[in-house]
N, C-alpha and C positions, 0 to 999 in steps of 0.2 A: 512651452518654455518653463521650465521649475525654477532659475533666478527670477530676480525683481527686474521687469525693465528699468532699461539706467539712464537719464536723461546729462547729456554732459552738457554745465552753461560755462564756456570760457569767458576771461577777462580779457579780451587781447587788449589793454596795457599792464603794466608791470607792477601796479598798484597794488599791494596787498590788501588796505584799506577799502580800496571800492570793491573788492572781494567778498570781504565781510561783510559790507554792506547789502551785496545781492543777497547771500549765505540768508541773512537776517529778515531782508524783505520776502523769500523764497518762504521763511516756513510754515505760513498760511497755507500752502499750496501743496503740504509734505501730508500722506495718510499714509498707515501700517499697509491695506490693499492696494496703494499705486505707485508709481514709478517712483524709483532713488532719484533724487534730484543732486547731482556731484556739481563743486562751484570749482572752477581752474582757473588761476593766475598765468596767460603765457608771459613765460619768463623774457623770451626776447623783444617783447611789446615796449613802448618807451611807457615813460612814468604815464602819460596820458596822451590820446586820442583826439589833436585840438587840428590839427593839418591834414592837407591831402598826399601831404609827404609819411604822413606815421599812418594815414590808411593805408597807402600803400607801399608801408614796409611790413605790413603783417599780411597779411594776403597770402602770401607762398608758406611763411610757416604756422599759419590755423589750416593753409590745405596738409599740411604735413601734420601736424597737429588730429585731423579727422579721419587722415587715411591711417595713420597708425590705431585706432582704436576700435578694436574687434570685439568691443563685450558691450559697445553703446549701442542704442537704439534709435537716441535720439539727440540732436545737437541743436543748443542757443549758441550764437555769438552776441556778447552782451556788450555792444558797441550802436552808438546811435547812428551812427554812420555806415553799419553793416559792411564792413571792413570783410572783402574775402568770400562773403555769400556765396556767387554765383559760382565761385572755383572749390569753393570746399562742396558744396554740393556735387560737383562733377566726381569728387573725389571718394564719396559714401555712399550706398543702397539705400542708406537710413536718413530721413526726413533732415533736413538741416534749414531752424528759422533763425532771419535778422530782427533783431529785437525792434528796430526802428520800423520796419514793414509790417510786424505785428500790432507795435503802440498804436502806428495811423490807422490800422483798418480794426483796430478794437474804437478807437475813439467817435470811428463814423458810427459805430451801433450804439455810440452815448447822446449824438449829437447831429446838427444838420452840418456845423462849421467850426473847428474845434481849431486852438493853437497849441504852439510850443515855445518853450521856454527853452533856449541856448546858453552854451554853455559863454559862449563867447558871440562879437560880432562875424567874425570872420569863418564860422562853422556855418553859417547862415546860407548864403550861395552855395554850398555842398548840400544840403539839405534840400533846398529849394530845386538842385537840379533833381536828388532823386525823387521827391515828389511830383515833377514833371514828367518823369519817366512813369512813374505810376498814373499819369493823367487826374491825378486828385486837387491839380491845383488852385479849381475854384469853390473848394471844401475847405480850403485852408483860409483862417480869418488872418491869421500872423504870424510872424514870430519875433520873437522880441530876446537879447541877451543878457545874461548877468556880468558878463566881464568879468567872469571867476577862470580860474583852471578847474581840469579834473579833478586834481586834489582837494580844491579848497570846496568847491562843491559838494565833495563828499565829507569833508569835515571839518571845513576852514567855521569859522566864529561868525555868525550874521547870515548865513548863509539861508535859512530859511524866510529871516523877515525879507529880505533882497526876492528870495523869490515870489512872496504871499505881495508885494508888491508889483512888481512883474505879472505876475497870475493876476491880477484886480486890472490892469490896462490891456489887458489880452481879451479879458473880460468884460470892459466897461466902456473901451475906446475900442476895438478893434474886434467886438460882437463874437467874443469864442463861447459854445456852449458846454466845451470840455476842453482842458487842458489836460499836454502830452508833458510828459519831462524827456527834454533832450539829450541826456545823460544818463550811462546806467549806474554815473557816483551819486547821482540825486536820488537812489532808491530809497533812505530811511526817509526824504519828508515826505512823501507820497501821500499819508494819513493826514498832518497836521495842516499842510496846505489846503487839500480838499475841505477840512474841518473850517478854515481859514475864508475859502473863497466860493464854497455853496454848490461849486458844479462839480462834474463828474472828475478827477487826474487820473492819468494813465501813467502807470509805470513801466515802461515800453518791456524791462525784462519780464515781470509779472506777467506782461501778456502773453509773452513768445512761451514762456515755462507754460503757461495754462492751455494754448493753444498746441504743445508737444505730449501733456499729460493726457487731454481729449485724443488725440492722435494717437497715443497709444493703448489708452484704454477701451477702444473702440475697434481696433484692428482684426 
C-alpha cells in the first residue's frame, strides 16, 4: 500500500463541538509512520446521543456512511452506545470498532472492577443491557450519571468538578478500580479527572483509535 492507512472516527451526533473534542483527545495517538486518524461529524445524527430512539435513527445511515468509503481501512463509531456496530460491520471488509466495547475491555486490563460515568440517568439501562450481552456484568462495580446532555458535557461550565465528583463515589462507595467515561463528549477531561481521582479513566474513543492503530500496523 503506498498511501497512509486512514482510520475514520465518526461522530454520529451532529455535534461539531464533540468533534473537536475527539480531534483534540486523538492527537496523542497521531505519528508521521501510522495511520491518518480523520474525526467525521454525521450530519444526520441529532445534536446528541441520549435515547434509544437517536441510537436508532443512526444506524442505517453510519451503514451508509461505511459502505460509501473505499479509501478507509479502519472505522470508530465514537458513540458510547455503539449506535450501528453490528450493521456497519456487515457493510465493510475493514475492521469496524464501538468505542463503548473498546473503553470496557481496555478497562478490564487496568482493573479487576472498573465503573462508568453517564451521561444521564436514563442512558444507564442501555448500557447495562449491553454489558449483559458482553457477559461482563459482574466486572462492573457501577454506574452513576451526571444529568448533563451531550453538549454540556462536552463544554457545558462545571462539567468536570460534577464529574471528579462522580468518579470519587464510583471509587469510594461502589469499589471501581478504573473509570470508563460514558461519552465520547467527555473526551477533553480524561487527563484532569484521572490527575483528580488516582486510578486508571478510560476514554472509551482513545481506546477504539489505539485498538484500530495496533490492528493496522500489524497487518
Amino acid at each position: 500500500m503506498n498511501r497512509r492507512p486512514r482510520i475514520l472516527v465518526i461522530n454520529p451526533n451532529s455535534n461539531e463541538a464533540v468533534t473537536e473534542g475527539l480531534r483534540q483527545a486523538l492527537v496523542p495517538l497521531a505519528f508521521a509512520e501510522g495511520p491518518e486518524i480523520v474525526c467525521e461529524t454525521l450530519a444526520e445524527g441529532p445534536i446528541g446521543i441520549e435515547t434509544q430512539e437517536h441510537v436508532e435513527s443512526v444506524t442505517l445511515p453510519l451503514r451508509r456512511r461505511v459502505e460509501a468509503a473505499n479509501d478507509v481501512d479502519a472505522f470508530v463509531i465514537a458513540c458510547y452506545s455503539d449506535p450501528g456496530l453490528h450493521v456497519a460491520r456487515e457493510g465493510t471488509a475493514s475492521p469496524v470498532f464501538g468505542i463503548a466495547e473498546c473503553g470496557v475491555l481496555t478497562a478490564l486490563t487496568r482493573a479487576d472492577r472498573f465503573g462508568v460515568i453517564a451521561i444521564k440517568s436514563r442512558s444507564i439501562p442501555r448500557h447495562l443491557r449491553y454489558l449483559r450481552q458482553m457477559g461482563l456484568m459482574d466486572r462492573l462495580a457501577g454506574e452513576r450519571p451526571l444529568e448533563m446532555s451531550v453538549a454540556e458535557s462536552a463544554s457545558g461550565e462545571g462539567t468536570l468538578a460534577r464529574m471528579i465528583a462522580i468518579g470519587r463515589e464510583l471509587r469510594d462507595e461502589d469499589g471501581a478500580g478504573a473509570i470508563v467515561m460514558g461519552c465520547a463528549g467527555m473526551a477533553r477531561h480524561r487527563r484532569p479527572l484521572e490527575d483528580a481521582l488516582g486510578i486508571p479513566v478510560i476514554d472509551p474513543t482513545q481506546a477504539a483509535v489505539a485498538m484500530a492503530i495496533g490492528t493496522l500496523m500489524v497487518r
